[in-house]
GUSE-139886 format. One record per residue: x, y, z of N, C-alpha, C, O in turn. Coordinates in steps of 0.2 Angstrom, whole numbers, padded with zeros to 4 digits, always signed. Layout:
BEGIN
XYZXYZXYZXYZ ...
//
This chain:
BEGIN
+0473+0401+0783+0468+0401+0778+0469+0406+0772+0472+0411+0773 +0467+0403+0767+0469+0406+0761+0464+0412+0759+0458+0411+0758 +0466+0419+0757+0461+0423+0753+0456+0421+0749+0451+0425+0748 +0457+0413+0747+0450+0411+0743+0446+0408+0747+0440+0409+0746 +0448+0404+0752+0445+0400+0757+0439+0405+0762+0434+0403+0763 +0445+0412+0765+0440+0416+0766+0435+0420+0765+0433+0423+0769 +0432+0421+0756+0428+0423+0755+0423+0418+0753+0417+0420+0752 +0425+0412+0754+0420+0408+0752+0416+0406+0759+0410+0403+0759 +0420+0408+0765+0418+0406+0770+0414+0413+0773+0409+0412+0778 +0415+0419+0770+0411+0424+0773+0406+0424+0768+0402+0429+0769 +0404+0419+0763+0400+0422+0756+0401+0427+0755+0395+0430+0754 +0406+0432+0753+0405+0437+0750+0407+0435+0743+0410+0430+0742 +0405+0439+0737+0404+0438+0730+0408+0435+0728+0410+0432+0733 +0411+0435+0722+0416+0430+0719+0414+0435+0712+0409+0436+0709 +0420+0436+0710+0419+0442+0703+0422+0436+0700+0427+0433+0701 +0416+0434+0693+0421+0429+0687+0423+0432+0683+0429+0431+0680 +0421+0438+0681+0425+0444+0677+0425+0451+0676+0420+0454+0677 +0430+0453+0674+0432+0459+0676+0426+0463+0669+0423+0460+0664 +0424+0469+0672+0419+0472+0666+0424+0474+0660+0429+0478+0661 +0423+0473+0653+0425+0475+0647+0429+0480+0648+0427+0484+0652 +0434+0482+0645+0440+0491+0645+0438+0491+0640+0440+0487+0636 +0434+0498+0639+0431+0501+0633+0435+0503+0628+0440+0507+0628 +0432+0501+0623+0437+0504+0617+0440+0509+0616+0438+0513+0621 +0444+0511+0612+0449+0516+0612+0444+0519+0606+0441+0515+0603 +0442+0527+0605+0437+0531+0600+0441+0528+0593+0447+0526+0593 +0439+0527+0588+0439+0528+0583+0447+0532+0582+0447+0536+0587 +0451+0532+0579+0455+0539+0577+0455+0541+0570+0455+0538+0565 +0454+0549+0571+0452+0552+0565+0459+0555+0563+0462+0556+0568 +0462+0557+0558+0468+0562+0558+0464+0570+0557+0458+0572+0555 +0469+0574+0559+0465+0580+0556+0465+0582+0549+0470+0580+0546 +0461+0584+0547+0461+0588+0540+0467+0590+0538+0470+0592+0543 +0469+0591+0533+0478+0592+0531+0474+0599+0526+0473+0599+0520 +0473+0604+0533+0473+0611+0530+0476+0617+0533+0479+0615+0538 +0476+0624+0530+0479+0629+0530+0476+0633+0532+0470+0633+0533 +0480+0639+0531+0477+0644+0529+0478+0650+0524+0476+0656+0524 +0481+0647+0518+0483+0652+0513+0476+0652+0507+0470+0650+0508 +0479+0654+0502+0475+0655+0499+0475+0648+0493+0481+0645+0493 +0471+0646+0489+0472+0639+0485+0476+0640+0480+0476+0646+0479 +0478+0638+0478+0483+0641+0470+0480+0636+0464+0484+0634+0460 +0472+0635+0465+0471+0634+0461+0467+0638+0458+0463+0641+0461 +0467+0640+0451+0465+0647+0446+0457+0648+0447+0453+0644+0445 +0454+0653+0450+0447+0655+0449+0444+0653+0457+0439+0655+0460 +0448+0648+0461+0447+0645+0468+0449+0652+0473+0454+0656+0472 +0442+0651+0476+0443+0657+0481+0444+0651+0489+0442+0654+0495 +0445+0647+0489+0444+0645+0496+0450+0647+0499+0454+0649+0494 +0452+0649+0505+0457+0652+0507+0460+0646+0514+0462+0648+0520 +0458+0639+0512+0460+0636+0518+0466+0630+0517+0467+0625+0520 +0469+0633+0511+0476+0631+0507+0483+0629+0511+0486+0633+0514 +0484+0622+0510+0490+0620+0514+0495+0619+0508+0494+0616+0503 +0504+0622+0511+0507+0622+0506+0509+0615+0504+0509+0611+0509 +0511+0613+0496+0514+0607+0496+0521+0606+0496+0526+0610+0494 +0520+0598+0501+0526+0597+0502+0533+0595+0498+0537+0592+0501 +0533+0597+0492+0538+0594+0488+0545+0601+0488+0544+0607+0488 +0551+0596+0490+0555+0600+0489+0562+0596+0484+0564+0590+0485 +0563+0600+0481+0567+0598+0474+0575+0595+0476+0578+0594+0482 +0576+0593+0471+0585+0591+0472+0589+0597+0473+0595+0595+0474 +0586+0604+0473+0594+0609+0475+0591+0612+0482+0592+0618+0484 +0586+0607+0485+0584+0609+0491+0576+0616+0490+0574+0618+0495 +0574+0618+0484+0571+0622+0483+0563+0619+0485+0561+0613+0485 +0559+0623+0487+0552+0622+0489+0546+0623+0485+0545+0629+0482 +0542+0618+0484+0535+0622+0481+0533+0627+0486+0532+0626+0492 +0532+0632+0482+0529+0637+0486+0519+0638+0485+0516+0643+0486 +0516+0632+0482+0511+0632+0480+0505+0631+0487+0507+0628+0492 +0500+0632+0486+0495+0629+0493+0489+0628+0489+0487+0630+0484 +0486+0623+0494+0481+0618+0491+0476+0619+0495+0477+0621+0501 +0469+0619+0493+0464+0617+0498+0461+0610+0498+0465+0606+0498 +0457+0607+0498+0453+0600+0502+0453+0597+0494+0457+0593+0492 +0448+0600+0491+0445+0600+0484+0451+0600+0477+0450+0597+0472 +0457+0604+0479+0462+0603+0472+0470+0601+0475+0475+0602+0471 +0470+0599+0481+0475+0594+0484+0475+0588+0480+0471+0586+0476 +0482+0584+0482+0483+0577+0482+0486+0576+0488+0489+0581+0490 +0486+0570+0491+0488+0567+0496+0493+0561+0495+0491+0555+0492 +0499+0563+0497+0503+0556+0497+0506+0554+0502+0510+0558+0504 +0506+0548+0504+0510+0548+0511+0508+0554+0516+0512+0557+0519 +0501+0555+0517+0499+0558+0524+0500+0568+0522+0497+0572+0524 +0504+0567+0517+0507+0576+0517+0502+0579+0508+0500+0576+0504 +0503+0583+0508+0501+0587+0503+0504+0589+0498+0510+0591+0499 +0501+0589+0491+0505+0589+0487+0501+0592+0481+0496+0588+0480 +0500+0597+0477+0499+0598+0471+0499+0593+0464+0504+0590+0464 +0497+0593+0462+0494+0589+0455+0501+0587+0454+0502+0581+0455 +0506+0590+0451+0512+0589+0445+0517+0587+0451+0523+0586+0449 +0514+0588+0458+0523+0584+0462+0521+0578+0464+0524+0574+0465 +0514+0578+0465+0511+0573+0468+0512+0566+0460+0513+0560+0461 +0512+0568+0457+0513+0562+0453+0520+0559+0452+0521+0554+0451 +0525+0566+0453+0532+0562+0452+0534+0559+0460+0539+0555+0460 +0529+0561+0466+0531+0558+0473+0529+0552+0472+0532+0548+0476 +0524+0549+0469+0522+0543+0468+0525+0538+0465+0526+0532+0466 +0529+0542+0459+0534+0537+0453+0540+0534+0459+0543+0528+0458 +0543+0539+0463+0547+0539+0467+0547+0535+0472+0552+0535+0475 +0542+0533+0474+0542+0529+0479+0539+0523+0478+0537+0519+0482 +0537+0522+0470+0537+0516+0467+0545+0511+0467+0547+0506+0468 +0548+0517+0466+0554+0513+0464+0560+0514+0470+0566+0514+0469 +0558+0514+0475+0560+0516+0483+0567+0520+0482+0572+0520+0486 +0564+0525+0477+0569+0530+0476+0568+0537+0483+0562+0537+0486 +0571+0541+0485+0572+0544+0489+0568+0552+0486+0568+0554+0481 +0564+0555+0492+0559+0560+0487+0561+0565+0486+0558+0570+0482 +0568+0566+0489+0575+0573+0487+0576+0573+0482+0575+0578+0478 +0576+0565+0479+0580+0566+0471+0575+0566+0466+0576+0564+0460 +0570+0570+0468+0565+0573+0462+0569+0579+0460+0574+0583+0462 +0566+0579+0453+0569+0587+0448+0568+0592+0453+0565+0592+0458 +0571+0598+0449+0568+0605+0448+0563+0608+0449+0559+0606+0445 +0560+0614+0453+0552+0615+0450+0551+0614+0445+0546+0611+0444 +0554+0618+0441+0551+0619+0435+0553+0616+0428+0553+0617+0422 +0555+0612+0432+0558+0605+0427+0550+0601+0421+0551+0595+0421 +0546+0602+0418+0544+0600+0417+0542+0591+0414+0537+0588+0413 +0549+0587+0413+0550+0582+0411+0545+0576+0412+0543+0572+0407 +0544+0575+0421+0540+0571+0422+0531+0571+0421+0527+0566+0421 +0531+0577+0420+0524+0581+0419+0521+0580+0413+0516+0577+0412 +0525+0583+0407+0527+0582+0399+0527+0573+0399+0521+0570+0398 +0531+0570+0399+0528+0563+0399+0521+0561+0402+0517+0559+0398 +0520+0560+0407+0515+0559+0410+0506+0563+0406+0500+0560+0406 +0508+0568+0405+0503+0571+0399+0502+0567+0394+0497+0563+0394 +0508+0570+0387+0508+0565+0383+0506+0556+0384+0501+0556+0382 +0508+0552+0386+0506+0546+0387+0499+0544+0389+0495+0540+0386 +0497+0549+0394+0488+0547+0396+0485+0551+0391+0479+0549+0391 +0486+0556+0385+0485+0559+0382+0482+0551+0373+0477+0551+0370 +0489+0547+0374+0488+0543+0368+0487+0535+0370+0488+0530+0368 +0484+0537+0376+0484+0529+0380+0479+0524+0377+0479+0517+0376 +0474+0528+0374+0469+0524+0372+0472+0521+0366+0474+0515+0365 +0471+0524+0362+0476+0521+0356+0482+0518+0356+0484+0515+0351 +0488+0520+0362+0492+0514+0359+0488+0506+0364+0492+0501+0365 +0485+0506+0365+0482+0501+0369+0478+0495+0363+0479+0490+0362 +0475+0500+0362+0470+0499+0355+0476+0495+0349+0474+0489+0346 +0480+0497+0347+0485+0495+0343+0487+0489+0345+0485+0484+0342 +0491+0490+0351+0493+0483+0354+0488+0478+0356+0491+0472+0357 +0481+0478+0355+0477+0473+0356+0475+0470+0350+0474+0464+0350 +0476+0473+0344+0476+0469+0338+0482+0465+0338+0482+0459+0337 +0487+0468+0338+0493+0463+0339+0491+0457+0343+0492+0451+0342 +0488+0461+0347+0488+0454+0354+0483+0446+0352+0483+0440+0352 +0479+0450+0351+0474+0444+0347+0477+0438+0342+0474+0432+0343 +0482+0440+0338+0485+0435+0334+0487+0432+0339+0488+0427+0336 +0489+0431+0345+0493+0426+0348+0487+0428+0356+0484+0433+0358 +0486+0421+0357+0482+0421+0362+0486+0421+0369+0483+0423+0375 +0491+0419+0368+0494+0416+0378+0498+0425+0379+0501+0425+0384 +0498+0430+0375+0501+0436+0376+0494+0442+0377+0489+0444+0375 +0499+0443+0384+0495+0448+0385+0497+0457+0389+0502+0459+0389 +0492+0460+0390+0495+0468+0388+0494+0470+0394+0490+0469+0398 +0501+0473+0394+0502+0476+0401+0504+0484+0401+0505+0486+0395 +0505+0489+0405+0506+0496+0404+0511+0498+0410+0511+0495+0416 +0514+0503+0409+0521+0504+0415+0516+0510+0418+0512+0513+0415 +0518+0512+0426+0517+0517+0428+0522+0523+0427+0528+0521+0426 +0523+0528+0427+0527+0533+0427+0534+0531+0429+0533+0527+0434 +0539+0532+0427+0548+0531+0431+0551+0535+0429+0550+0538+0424 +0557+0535+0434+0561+0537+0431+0570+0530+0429+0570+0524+0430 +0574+0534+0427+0578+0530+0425+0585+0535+0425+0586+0541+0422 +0591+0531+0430+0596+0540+0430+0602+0534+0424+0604+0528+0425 +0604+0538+0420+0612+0534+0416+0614+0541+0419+0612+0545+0423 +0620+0538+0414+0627+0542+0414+0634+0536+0417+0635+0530+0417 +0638+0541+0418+0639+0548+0416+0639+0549+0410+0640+0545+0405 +0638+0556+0408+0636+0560+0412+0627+0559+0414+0623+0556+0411 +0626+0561+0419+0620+0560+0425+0612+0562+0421+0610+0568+0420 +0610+0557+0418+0605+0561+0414+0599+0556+0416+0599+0550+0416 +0592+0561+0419+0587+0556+0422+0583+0556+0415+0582+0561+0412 +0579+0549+0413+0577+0550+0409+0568+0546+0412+0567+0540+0413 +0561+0551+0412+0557+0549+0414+0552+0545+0408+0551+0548+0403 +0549+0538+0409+0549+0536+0407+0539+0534+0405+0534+0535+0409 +0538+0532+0402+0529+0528+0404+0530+0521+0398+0533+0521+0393 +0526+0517+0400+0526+0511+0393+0521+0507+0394+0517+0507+0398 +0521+0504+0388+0515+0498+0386+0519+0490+0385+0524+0489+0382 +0517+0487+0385+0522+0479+0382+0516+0471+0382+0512+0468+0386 +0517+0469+0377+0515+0463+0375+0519+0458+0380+0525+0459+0381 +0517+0455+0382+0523+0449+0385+0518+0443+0384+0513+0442+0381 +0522+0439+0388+0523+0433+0388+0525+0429+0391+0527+0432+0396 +0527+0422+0393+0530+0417+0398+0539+0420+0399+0543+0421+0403 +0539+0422+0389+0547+0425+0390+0548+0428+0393+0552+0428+0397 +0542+0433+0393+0543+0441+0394+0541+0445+0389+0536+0445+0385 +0547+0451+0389+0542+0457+0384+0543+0455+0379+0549+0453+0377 +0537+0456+0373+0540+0454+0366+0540+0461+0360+0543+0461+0355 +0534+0467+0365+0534+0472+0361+0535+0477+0366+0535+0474+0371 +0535+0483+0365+0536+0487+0371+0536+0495+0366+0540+0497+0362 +0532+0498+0368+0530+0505+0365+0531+0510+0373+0528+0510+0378 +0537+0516+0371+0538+0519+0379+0541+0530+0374+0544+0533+0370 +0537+0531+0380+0536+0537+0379+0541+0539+0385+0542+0537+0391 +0545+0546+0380+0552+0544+0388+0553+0555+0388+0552+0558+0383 +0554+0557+0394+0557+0567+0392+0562+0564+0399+0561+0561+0404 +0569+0568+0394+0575+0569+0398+0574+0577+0402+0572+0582+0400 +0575+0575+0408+0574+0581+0413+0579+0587+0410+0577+0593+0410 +0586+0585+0406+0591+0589+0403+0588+0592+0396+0590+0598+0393 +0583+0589+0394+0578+0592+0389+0571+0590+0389+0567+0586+0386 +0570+0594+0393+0562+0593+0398+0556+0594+0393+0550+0592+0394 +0559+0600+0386+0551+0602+0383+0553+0596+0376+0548+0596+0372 +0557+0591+0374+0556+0585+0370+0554+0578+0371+0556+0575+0376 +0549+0576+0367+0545+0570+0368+0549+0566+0362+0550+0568+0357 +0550+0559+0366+0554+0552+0363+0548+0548+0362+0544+0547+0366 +0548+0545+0357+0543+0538+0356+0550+0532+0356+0556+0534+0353 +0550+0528+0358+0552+0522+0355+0548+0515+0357+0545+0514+0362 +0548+0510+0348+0546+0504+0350+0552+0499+0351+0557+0500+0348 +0551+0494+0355+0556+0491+0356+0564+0493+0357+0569+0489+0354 +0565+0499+0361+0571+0503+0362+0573+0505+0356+0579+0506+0356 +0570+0506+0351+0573+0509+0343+0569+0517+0345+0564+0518+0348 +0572+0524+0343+0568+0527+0343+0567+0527+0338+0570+0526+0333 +0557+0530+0337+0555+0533+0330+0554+0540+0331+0556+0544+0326 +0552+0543+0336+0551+0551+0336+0556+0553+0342+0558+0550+0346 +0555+0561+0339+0556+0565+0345+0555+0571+0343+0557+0573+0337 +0552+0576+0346+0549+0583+0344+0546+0584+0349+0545+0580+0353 +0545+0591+0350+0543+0595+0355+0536+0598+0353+0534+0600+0347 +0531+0596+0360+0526+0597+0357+0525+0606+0357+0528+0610+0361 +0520+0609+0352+0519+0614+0349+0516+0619+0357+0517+0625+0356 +0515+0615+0363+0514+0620+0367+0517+0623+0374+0516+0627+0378 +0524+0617+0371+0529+0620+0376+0532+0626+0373+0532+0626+0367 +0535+0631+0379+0540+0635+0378+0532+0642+0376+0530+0646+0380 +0529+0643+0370+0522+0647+0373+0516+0643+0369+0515+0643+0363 +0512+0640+0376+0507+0637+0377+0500+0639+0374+0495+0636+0372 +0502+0648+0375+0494+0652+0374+0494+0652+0365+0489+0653+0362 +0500+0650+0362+0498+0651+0354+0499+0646+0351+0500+0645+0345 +0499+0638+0358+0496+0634+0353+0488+0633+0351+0484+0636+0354 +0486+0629+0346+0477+0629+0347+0476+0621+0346+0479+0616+0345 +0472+0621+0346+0468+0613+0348+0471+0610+0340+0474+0605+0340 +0470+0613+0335+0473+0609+0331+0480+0608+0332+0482+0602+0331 +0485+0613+0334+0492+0611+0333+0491+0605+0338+0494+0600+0337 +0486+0607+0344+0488+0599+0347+0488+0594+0347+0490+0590+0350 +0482+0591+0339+0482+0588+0337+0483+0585+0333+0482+0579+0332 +0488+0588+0329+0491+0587+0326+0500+0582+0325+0502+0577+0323 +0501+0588+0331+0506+0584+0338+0504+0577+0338+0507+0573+0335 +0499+0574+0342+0497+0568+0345+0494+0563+0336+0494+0557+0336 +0492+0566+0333+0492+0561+0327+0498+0561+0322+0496+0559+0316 +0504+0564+0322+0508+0564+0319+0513+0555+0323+0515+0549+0322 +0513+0561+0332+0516+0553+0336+0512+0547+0333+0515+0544+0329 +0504+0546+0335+0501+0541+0334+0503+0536+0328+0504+0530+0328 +0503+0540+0323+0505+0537+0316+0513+0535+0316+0514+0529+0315 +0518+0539+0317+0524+0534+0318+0524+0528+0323+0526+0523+0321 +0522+0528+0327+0520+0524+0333+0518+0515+0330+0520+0509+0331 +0512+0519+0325+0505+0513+0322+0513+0510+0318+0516+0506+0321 +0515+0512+0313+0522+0511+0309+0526+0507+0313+0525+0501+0313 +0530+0509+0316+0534+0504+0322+0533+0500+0323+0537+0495+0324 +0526+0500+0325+0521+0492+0330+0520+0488+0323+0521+0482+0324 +0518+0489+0318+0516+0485+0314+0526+0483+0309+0527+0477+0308 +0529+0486+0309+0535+0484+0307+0537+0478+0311+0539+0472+0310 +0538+0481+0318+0542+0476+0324+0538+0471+0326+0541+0466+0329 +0531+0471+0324+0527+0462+0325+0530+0458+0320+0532+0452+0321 +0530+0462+0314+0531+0456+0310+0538+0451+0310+0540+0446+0307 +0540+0453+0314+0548+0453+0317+0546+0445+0321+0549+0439+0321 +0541+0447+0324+0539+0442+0329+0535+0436+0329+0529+0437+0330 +0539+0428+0326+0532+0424+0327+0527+0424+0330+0527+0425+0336 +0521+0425+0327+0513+0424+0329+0510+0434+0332+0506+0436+0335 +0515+0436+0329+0514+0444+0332+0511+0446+0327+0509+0452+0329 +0510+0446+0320+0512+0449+0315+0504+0454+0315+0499+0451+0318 +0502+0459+0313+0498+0465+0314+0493+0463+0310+0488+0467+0309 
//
């Protein structure tokens, strides 16, 4: 007689099914906190975890963050100014060693400048764009870019008209790590500028005018170029 046979013959119960295996909790990770002090100015919080960015000669930020003026990439901790070049870098499935210097300013300085004149080269480029209707405006995120030899990274940001061809304008704000406090305009790979703006190198004796000045001297070569290089281009013309 079989196991089934015999419970059937004793009436004893018959289980149709087994009860539910209770979910696994939620998983929370822990708070990605410390205990130093913030290193951001005037922040008294003292529950600061260091960032994790460590440079291409192996050097460390020694900086710490609390909850409030952290950034978070990839799970780990990072201050404002590495956390954006750890982002650029693993856009480009670049390795996060082959980040600059600390104190390399290059990717910081472009990434400034660019969000700084965003609105208007946008603005420029949309009147172009209007004369032609099947083109449309697109914007680069932060990169970098290594030539050579000799070995020279050149961090980059852009704007571009395209099209089914492809790109037909392209406006890109570029600082070489090798000259981290100079800003490049070029349209269409031509350069038009390069200058240093008024608050690298000492910062406390720039004033809002010099920096405005900076940014509508760019803007205006910039308007020049764009309006030169459409006319170049059927149905682009400004």
């Amino acid at each position: 007689m079989s196991w089934l046979d015999r419970i059937l013959e004793l009436g004893d119960p018959i289980i149709l099914s087994e009860a539910p295996v209770p979910l696994a909790p939620e998983f929370i990770p822990e708070p990605l906190t410390g205990d130093q002090n913030c290193s951001e100015k005037w922040c008294g919080n003292t529950n600061g975890a260091e960032c994790a960015y460590v440079a291409r000669s192996g050097e460390r930020c020694l900086s710490a963050w609390c909850p409030e003026h952290r950034e978070i990439v990839e799970g780990r901790v990072y201050c404002r100014r590495h956390a954006g070049i750890v982002k650029a870098l693993l856009l480009q499935n670049l390795e996060i060693k082959d980040g600059p210097e600390l104190e390399n300013r290059a990717a910081s300085l472009c990434e400034w400048v660019a969000n700084t004149i965003n609105d208007e080269v946008s603005n420029m480029l949309t009147v172009v764009r209007i004369k032609k209707v099947d083109v449309a405006l697109t914007s680069d995120d932060l990169s970098v870019a290594i030539n050579g030899p000799p070995i020279e990274h050149i961090w980059n940001r852009g704007w571009k008209l395209v099209d089914h061809t492809g790109a037909l304008l392209r406006v890109s704000i570029e600082v070489t790590e090798e000259k981290d406090g100079e800003v490049i305009a070029s349209v269409n790979k031509e350069e038009v500028f390069r200058s240093t703006p008024p608050w690298v190198g000492e910062p406390h004796e720039a004033s809002d005018r010099d920096r405005e000045n900076f940014n509508s001297q760019l803007l205006s070569v910039i308007s020049t170029a764009i309006t030169f290089q459409s006319a170049q281009i059927p149905g682009l013309q400004a």
